[in-house]
C-alpha positions in Angstrom: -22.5 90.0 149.5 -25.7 91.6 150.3 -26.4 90.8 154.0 -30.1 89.2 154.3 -32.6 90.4 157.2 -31.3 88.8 160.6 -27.8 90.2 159.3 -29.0 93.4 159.3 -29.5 93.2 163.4 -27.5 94.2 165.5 -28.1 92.5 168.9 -26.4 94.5 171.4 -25.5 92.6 174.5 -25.5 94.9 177.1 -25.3 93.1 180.0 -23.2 92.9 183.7 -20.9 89.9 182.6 -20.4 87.0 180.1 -22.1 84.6 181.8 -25.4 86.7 181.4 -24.2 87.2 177.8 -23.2 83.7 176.4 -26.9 82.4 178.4 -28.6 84.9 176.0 -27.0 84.3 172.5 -28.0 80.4 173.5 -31.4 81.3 173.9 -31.4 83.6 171.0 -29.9 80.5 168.6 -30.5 81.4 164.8 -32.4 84.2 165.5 -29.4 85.9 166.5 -26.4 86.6 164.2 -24.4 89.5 164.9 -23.4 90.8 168.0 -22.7 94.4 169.8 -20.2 94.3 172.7 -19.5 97.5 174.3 -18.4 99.3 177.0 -20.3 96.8 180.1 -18.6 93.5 178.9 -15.8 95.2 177.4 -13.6 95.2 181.0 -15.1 91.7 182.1 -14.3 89.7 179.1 -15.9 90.8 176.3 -12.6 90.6 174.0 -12.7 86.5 174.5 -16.7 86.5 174.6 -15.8 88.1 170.7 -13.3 85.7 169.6 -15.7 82.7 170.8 -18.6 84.5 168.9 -16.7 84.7 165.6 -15.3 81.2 166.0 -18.8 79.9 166.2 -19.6 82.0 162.6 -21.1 85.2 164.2 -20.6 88.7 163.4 -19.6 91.5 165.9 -19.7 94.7 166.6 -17.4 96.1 168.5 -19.0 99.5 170.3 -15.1 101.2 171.8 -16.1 104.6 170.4 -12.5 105.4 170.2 -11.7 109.1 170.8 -8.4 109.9 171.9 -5.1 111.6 169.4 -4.9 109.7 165.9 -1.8 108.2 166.6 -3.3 106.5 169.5 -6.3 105.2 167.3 -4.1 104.2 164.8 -2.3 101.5 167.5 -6.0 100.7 169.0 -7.5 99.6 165.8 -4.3 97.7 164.7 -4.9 95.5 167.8 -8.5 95.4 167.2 -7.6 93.9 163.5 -6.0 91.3 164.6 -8.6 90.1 167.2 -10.5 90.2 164.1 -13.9 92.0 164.8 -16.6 93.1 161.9 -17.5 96.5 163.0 -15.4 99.3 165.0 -16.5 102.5 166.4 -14.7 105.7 166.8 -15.5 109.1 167.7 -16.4 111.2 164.3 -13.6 113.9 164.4 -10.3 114.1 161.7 -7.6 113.4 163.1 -9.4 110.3 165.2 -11.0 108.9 161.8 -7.6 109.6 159.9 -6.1 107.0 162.4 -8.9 104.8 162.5 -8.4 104.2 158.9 -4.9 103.8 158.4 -5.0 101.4 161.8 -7.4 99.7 159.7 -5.6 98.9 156.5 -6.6 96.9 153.8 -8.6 94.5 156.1 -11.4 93.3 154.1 -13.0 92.6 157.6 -12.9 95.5 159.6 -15.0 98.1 159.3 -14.6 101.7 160.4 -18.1 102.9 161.9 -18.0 107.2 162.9 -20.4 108.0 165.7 -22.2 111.2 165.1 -24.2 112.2 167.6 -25.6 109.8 170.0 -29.2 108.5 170.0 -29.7 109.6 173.7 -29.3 113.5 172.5 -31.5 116.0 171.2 -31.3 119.8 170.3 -31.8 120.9 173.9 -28.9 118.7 175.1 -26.5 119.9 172.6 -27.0 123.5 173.5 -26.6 122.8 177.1 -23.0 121.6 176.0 -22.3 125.0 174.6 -23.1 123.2 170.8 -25.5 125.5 168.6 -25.4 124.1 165.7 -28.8 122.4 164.2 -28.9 118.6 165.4 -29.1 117.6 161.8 -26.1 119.9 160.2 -24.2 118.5 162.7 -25.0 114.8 161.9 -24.2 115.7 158.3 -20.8 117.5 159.3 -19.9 114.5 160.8 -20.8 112.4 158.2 -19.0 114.4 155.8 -15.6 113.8 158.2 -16.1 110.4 158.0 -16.3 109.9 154.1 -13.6 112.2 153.8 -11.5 110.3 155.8 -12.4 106.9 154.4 -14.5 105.4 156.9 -16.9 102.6 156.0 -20.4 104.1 157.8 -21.8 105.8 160.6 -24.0 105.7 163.4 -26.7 107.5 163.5 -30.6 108.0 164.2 -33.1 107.1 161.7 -34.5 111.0 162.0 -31.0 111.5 159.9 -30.5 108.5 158.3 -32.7 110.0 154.8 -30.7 113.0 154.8 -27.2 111.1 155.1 -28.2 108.6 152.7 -29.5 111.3 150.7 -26.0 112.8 150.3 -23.8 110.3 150.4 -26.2 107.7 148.5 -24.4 104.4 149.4 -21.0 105.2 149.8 -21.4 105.2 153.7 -23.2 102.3 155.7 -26.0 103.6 158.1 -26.1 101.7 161.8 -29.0 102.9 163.1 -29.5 102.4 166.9 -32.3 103.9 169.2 -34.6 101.0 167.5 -37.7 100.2 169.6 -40.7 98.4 168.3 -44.1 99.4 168.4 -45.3 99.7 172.0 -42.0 99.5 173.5 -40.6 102.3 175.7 -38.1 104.8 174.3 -36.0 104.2 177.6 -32.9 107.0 177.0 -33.2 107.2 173.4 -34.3 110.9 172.6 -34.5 110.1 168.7 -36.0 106.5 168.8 -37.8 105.0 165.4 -39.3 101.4 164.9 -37.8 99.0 163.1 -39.5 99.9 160.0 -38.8 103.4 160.0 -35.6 103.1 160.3 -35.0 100.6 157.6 -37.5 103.0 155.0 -35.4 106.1 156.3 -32.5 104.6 154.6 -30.7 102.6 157.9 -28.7 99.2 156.5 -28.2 98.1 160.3 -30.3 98.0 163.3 -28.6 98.1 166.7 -31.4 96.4 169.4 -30.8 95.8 172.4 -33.3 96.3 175.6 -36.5 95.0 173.6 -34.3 91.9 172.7 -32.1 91.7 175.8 -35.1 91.6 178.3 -38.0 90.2 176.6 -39.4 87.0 177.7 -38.9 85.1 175.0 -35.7 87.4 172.9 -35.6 85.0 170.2 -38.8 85.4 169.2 -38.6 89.3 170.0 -35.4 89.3 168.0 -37.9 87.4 165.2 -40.2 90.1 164.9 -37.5 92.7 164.7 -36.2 90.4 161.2 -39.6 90.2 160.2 -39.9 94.1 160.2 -37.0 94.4 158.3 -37.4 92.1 155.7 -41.1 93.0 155.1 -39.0 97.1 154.8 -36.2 96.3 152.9 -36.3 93.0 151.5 -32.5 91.5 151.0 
């Protein structure tokens, strides 16, 4: 089923406990329908926060970035299917996608989502980690490693997401985070894009979280983030 506009948001709630979190998604009501947890409420509950989230018909995200030997990944992701998550993150590397996809199964749930390179780097910060390689090629690499191996989609910037969609057409799903709407700041994100950028670039998910999280009124924030995306990519 095609997902329709607010599905295609990602709400990431990145904040210092569950309490904080479980206050927002209230305020956020329908506005909000799928969730990112990651690393912050990952350690302080964030597994139940999940389960309660999907019990109540949301959809989540769940941002582990696993990056460790494939027969590690393989166990991780096999607990991860049973708590029964939407989205999964792993690093986008061989052996750790080759894991990540047979941990995965058949699940019709579960999707396998590859990191590329993340939204806070540019070319300048690759090459300071001894990477030469143009930021782009590398995105694409990686991308490459990740339909190879199976994966369902990636993560990456919307300043790649027209040349990965370009290649791979739809047989990957594009998460786009880095999102900030007109007027916001970029915060960390080196490759930022609005909403509607990202969704014209070719993105099928926007991962939001700052603009949303600390607004004054998210729900209506989180409104005019749908509103953008319908108006790009009608469902």
């Amino acid at each position: 089923m095609t997902p329709d506009a607010a599905e295609r948001l990602i709400i990431a709630l990145d904040l210092p406990d569950v309490p904080q979190a479980e206050e927002l998604v209230a305020r956020l009501g329908a506005a909000g329908r799928f969730y990112k947890i990651g690393y912050q409420l990952m350690p302080v509950g964030g597994i139940e926060l999940a389960r309660r989230l999907m019990e109540a018909g949301g959809k989540v995200f769940l941002d582990f970035k696993f990056h460790d030997i494939g027969a590690t990944v393989e166990r991780g992701v096999k607990s991860v299917r049973r708590l029964g998550g939407d989205f999964l993150t792993v690093h986008a590397e061989p052996d750790v996608l080759k894991g990540a996809v047979a941990g995965r199964g058949d699940d019709p749930r579960l999707k396998i989502i590859a990191v590329t390179v993340l939204t806070s780097l540019d070319q300048a910060a690759l090459e300071r980690a001894g990477i030469t390689t143009k930021l782009e090629d590398l995105v694409l690499k990686r991308a490459e490693f990740a339909a190879e191996a199976g994966a369902d989609g990636v993560v990456a910037s919307a300043k790649e997401a027209e040349a990965i969609r370009a290649r791979f057409a739809d047989r990957l799903l594009i998460v786009t985070p880095g999102v900030r709407p007109a007027g916001a700041g970029a915060d960390d994100q080196k490759r930022a894009a609005t909403p509607a950028a990202a969704m014209r670039a070719g993105a099928d998910y926007l991962v939001v979280g700052r603009p949303i999280v600390q607004a004054p009124d998210p729900a209506a924030a989180a409104r005019s983030v749908i509103e953008e995306i319908r108006a790009a990519r009608p469902s």
